[in-house]
C-alpha positions as CSV (number, residue, x, y, z in Angstrom):
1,X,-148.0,80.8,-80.7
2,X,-145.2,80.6,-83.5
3,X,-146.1,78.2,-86.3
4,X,-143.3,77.3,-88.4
5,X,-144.8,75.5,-91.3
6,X,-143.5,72.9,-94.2
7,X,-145.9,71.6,-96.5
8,X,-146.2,68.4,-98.9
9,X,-145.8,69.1,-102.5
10,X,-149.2,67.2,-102.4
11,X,-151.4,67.1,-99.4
12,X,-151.9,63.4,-97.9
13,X,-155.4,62.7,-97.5
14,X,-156.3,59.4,-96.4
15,X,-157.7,56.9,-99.4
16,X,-160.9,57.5,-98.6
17,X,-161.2,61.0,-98.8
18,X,-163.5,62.4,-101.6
19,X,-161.9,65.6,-101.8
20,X,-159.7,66.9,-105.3
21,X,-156.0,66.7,-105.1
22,X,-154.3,70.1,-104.2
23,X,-150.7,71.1,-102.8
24,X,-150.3,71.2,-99.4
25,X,-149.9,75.0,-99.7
26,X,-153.3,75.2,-101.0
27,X,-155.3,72.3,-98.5
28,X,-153.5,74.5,-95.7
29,X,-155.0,78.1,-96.6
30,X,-158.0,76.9,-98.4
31,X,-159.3,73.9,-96.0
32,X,-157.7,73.9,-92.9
33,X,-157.4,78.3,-92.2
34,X,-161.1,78.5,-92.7
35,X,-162.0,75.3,-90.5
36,X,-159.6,76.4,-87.9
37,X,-161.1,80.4,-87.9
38,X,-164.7,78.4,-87.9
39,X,-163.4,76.9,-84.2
40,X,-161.2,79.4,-82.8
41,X,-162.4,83.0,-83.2
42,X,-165.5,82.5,-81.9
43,X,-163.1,81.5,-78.7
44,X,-161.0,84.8,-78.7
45,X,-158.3,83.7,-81.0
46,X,-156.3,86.3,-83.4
47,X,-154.2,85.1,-86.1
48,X,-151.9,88.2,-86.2
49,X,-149.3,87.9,-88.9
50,X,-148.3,85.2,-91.5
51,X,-144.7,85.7,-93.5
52,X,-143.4,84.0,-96.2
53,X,-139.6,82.3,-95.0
54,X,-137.5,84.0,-97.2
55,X,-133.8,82.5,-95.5
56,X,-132.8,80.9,-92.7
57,X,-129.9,82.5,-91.0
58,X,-129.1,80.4,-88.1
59,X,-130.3,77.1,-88.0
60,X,-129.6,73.6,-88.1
61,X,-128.3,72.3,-91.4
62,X,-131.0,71.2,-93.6
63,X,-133.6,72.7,-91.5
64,X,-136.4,74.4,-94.5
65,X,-139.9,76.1,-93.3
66,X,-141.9,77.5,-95.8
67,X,-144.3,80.0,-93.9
68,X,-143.9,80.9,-90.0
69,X,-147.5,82.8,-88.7
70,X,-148.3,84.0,-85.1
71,X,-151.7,83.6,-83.5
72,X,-152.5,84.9,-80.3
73,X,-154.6,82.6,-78.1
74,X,-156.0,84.5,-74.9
75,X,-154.1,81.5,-72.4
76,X,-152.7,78.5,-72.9
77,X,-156.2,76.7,-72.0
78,X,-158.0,78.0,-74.9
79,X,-155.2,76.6,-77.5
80,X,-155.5,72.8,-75.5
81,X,-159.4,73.0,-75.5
82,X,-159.1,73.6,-79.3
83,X,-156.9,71.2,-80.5
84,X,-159.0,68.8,-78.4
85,X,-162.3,69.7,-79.1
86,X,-164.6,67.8,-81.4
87,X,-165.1,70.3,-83.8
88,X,-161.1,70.8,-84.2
89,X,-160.7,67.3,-84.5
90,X,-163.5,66.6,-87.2
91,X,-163.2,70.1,-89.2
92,X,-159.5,71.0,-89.1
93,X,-157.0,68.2,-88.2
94,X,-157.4,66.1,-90.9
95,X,-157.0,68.9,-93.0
96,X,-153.7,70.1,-91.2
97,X,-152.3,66.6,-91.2
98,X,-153.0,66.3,-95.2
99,X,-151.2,69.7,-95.7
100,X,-148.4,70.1,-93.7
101,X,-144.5,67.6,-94.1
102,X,-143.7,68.9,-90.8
103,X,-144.3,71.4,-88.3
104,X,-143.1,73.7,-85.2
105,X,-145.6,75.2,-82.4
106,X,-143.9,77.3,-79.9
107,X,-145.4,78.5,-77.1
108,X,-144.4,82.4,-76.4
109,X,-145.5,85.0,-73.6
110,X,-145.1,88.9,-74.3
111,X,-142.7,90.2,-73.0
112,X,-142.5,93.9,-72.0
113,X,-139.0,95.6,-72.8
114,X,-138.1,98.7,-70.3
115,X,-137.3,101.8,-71.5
């Protein structure tokens, strides 16, 4: 899976929330990554690389991402019982929805190049 990520200068927690205020950088890698791991390794998933976007060279004008990462989920079932299970939806979401302005997840399949 491709993430392409854009976060809040602050992250939007609901009114209620108790927690201190942080960027959305920082609610992203220090509440939602470590909720998210909790959930999905146990299940076989591998975040494999994270990258800072340094330029866009084509793509649609005004079009920003801050970070794009790759995760490899072992099918397409494991990603949708994730994002639907319980423990997703109480430990992670709220933090992802606080921290991120806008999102892309694309769904990929390795491809093997010939020789």
């Amino acid at each position: 899976m491709l993430n392409l990520l854009r976060y809040r200068d602050e992250a939007l927690y609901p009114d209620k929330s108790e927690l201190p205020a942080c960027s959305g950088r920082e609610a992203y890698y220090a509440r939602y990554v470590p909720a998210f791991r909790k959930v999905a390794i146990p299940l076989g998933v591998t975040p494999t690389w994270l990258g800072s976007v340094g330029a866009l060279l084509v793509a649609a004008q005004g079009e920003a991402w801050h970070d794009a990462a790759m995760v490899r989920y072992p099918d397409f079932a494991t990603f949708r019982a994730i994002v639907s299970s319980s423990d997703y939806r109480r430990e992670a979401e709220l933090h992802r929805l606080a921290a991120l302005a806008d999102w892309r997840l694309i769904a990929t399949t390795e491809v093997q190049v010939p020789d």
